[in-house]
Backbone atoms as SQL, in Angstrom:
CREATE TABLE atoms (id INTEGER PRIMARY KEY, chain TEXT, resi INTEGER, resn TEXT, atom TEXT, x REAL, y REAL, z REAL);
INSERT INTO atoms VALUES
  (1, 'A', 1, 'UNK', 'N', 213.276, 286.055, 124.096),
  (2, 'A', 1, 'UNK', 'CA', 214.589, 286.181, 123.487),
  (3, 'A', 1, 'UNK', 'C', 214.388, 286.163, 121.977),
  (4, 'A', 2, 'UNK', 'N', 215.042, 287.108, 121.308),
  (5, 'A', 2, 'UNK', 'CA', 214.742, 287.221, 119.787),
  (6, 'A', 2, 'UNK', 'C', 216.101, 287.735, 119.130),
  (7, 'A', 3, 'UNK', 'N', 216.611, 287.575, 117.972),
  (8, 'A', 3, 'UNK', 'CA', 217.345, 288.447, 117.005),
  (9, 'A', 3, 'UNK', 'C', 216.725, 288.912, 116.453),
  (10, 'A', 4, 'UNK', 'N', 217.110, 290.549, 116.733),
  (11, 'A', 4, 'UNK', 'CA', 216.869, 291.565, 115.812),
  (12, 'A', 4, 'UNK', 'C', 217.219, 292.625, 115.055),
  (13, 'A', 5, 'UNK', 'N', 216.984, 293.194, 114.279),
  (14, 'A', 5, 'UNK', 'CA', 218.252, 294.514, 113.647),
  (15, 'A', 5, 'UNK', 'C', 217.055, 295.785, 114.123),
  (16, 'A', 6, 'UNK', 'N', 218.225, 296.621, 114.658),
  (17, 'A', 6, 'UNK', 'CA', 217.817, 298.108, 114.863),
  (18, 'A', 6, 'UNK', 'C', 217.366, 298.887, 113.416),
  (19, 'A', 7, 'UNK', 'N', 215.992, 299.391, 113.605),
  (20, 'A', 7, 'UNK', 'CA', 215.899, 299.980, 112.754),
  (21, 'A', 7, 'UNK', 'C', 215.882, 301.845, 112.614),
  (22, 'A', 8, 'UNK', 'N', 215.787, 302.122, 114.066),
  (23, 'A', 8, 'UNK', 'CA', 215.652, 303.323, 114.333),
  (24, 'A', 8, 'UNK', 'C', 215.543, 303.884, 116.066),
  (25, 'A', 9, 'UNK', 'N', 216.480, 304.554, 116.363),
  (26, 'A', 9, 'UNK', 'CA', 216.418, 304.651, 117.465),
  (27, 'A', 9, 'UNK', 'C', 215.904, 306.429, 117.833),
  (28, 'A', 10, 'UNK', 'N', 215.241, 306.728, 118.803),
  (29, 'A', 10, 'UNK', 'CA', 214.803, 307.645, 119.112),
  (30, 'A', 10, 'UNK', 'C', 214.259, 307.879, 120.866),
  (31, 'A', 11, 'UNK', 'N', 214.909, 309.605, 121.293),
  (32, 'A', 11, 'UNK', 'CA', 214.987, 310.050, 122.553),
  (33, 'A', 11, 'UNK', 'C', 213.708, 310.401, 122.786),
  (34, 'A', 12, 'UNK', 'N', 213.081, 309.597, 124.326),
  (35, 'A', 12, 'UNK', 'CA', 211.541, 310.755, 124.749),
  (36, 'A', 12, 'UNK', 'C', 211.659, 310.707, 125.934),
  (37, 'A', 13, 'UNK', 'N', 211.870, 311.978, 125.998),
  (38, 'A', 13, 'UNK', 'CA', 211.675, 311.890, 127.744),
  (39, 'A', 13, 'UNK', 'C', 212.757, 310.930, 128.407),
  (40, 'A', 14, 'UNK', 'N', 212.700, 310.508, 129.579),
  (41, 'A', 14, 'UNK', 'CA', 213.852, 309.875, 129.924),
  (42, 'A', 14, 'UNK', 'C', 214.261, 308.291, 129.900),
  (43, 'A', 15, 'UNK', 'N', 213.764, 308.039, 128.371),
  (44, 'A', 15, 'UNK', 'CA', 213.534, 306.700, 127.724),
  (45, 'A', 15, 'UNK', 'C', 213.902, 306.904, 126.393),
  (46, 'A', 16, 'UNK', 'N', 214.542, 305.907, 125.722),
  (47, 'A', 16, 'UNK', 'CA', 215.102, 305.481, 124.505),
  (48, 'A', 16, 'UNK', 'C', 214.060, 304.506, 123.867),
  (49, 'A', 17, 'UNK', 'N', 213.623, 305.046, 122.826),
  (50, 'A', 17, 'UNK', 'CA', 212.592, 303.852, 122.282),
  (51, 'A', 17, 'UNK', 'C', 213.783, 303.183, 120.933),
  (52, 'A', 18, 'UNK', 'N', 213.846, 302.317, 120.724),
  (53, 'A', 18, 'UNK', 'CA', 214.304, 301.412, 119.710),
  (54, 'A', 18, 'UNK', 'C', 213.706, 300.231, 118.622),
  (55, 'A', 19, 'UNK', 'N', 213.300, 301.102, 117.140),
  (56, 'A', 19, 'UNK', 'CA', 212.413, 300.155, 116.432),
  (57, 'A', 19, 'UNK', 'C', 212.869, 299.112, 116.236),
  (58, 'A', 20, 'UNK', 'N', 212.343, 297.792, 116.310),
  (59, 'A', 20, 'UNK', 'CA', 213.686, 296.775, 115.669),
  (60, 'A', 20, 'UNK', 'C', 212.370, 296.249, 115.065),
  (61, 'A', 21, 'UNK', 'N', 213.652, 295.291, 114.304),
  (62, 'A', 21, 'UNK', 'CA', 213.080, 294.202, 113.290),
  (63, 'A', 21, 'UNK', 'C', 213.090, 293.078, 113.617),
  (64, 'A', 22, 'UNK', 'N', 212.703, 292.304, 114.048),
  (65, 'A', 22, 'UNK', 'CA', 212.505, 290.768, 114.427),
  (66, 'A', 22, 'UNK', 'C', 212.634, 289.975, 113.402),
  (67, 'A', 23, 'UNK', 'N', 213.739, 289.401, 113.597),
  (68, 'A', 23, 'UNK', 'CA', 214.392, 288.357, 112.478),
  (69, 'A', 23, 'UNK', 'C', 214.055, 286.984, 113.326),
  (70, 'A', 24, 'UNK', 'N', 214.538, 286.812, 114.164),
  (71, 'A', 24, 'UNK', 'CA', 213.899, 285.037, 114.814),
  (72, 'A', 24, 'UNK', 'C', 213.657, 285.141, 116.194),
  (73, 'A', 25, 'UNK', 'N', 212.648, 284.151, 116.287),
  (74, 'A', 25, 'UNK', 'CA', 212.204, 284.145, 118.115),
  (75, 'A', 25, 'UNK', 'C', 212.421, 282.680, 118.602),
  (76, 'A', 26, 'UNK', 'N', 213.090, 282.858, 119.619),
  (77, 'A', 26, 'UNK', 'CA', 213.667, 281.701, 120.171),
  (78, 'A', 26, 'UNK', 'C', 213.219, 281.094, 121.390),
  (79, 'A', 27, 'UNK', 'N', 212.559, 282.227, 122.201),
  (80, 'A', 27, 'UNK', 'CA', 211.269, 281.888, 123.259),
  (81, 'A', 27, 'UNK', 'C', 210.048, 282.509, 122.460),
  (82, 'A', 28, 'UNK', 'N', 209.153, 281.409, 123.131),
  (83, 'A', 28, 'UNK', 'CA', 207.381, 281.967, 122.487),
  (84, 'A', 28, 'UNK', 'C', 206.530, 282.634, 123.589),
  (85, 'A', 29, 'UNK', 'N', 207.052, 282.891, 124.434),
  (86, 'A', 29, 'UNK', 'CA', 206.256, 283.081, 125.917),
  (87, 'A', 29, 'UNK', 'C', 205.367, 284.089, 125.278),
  (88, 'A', 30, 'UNK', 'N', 205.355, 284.724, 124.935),
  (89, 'A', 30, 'UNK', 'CA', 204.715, 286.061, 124.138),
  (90, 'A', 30, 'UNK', 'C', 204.897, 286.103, 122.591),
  (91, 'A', 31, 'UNK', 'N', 203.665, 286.188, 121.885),
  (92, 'A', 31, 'UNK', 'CA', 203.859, 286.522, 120.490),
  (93, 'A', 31, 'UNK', 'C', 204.810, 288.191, 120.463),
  (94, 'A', 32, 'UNK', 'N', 205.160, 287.828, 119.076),
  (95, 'A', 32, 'UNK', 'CA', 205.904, 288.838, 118.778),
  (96, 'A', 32, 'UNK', 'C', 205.567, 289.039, 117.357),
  (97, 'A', 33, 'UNK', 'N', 205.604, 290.711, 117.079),
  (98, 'A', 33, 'UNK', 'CA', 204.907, 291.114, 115.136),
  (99, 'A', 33, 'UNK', 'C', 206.637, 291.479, 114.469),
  (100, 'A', 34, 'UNK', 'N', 206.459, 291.322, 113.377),
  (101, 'A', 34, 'UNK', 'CA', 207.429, 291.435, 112.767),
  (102, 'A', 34, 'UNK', 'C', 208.776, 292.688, 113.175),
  (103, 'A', 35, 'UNK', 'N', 207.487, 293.725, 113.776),
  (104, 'A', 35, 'UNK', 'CA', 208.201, 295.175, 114.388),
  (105, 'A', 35, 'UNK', 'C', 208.195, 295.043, 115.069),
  (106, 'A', 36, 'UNK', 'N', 209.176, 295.257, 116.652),
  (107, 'A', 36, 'UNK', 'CA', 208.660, 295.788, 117.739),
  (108, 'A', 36, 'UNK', 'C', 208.901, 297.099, 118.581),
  (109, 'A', 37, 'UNK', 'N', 208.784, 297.663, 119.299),
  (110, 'A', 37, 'UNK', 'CA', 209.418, 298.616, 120.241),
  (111, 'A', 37, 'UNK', 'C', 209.938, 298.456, 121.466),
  (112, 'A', 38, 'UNK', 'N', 211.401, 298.391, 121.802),
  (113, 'A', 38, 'UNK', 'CA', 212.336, 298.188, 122.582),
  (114, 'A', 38, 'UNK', 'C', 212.289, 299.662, 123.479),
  (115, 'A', 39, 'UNK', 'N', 212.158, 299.498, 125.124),
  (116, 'A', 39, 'UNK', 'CA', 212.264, 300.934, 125.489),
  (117, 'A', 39, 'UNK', 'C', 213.367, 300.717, 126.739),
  (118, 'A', 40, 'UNK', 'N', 214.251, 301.885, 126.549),
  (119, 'A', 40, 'UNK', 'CA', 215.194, 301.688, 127.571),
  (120, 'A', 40, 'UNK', 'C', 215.542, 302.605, 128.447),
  (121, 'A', 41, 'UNK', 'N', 215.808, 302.532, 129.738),
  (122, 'A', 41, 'UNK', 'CA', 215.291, 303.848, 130.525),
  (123, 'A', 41, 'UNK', 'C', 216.621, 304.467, 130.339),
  (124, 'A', 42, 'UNK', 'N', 217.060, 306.215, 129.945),
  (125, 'A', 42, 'UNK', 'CA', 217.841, 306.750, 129.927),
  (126, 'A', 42, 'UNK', 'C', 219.005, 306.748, 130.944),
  (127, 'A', 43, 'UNK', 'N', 218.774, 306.311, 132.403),
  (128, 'A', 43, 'UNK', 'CA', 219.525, 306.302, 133.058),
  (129, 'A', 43, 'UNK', 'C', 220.296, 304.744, 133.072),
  (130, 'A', 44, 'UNK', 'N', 219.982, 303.914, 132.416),
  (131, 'A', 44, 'UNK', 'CA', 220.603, 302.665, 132.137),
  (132, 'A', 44, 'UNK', 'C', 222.402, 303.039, 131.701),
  (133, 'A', 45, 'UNK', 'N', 223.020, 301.926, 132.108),
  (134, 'A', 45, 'UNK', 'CA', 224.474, 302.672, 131.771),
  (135, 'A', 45, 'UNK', 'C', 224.878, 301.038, 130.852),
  (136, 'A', 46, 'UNK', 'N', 224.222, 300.677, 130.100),
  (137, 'A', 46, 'UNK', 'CA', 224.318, 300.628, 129.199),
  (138, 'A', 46, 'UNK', 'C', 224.540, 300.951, 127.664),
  (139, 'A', 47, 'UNK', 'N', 225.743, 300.596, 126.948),
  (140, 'A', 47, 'UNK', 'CA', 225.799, 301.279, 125.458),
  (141, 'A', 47, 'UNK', 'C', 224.620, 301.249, 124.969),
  (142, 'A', 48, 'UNK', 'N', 224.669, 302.580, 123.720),
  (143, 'A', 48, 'UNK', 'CA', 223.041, 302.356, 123.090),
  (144, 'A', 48, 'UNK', 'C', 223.469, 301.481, 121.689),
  (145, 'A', 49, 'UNK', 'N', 222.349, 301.103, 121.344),
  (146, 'A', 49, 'UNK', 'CA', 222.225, 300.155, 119.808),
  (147, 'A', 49, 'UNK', 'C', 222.228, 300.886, 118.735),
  (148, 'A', 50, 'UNK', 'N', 223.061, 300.087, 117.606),
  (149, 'A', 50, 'UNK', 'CA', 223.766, 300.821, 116.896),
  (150, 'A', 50, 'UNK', 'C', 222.585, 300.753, 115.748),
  (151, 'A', 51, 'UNK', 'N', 222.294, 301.622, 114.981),
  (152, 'A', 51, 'UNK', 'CA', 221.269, 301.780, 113.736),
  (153, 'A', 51, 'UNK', 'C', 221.659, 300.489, 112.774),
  (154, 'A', 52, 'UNK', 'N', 220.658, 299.962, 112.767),
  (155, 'A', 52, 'UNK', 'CA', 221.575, 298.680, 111.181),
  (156, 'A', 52, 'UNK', 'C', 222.316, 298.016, 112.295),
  (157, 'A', 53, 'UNK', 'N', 222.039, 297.595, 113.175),
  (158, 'A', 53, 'UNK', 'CA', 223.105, 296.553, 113.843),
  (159, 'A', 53, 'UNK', 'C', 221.945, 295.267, 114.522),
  (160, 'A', 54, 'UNK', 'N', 222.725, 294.298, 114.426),
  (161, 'A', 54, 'UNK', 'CA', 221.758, 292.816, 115.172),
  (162, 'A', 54, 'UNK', 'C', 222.617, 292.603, 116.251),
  (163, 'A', 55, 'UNK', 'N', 221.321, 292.477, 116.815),
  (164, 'A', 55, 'UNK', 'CA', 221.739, 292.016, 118.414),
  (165, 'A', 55, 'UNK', 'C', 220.819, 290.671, 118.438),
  (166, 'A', 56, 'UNK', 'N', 221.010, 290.249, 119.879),
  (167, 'A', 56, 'UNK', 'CA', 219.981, 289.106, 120.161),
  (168, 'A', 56, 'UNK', 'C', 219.737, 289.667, 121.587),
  (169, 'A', 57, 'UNK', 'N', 218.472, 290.144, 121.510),
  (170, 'A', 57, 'UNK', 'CA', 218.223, 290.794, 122.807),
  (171, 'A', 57, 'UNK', 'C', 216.712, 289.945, 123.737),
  (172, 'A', 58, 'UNK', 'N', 216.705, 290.256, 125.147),
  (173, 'A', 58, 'UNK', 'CA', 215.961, 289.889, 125.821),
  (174, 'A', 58, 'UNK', 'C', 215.246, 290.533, 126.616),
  (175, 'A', 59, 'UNK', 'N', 213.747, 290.715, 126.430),
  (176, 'A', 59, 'UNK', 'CA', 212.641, 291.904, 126.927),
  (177, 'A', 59, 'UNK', 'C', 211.882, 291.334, 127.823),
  (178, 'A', 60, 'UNK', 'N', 210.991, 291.945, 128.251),
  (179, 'A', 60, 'UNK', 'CA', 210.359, 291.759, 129.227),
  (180, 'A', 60, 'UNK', 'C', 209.223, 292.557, 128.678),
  (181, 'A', 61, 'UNK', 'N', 207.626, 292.181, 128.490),
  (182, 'A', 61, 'UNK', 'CA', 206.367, 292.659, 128.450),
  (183, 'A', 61, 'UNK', 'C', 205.511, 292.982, 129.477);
């Protein structure tokens, strides 16, 4: 679990990659670098993340 701000979002194939910025980590289970890459499968019916926007999101490695 981390807050982060979107820094750039981009379409490949039938996945959404999402650069973010890692502002704080709140679980350590996994290190995390200042950048990371968020990937989300296109068929998710989920809203997408807004450019310049913080979320507090939760991944899975």
């Amino acid at each position: 679990v981390f807050h982060g701000r979107i820094l750039a979002r981009r379409s490949v194939g039938q996945e959404t990659r999402y650069e973010v910025e890692v502002k704080a980590r709140y679980r350590q289970r996994s290190p995390l670098v200042p950048r990371e890459y968020l990937w989300v499968p296109s068929t998710c019916g989920c809203p997408p993340l807004r450019e310049g926007g913080e979320y507090l999101l939760m991944a899975w490695r």
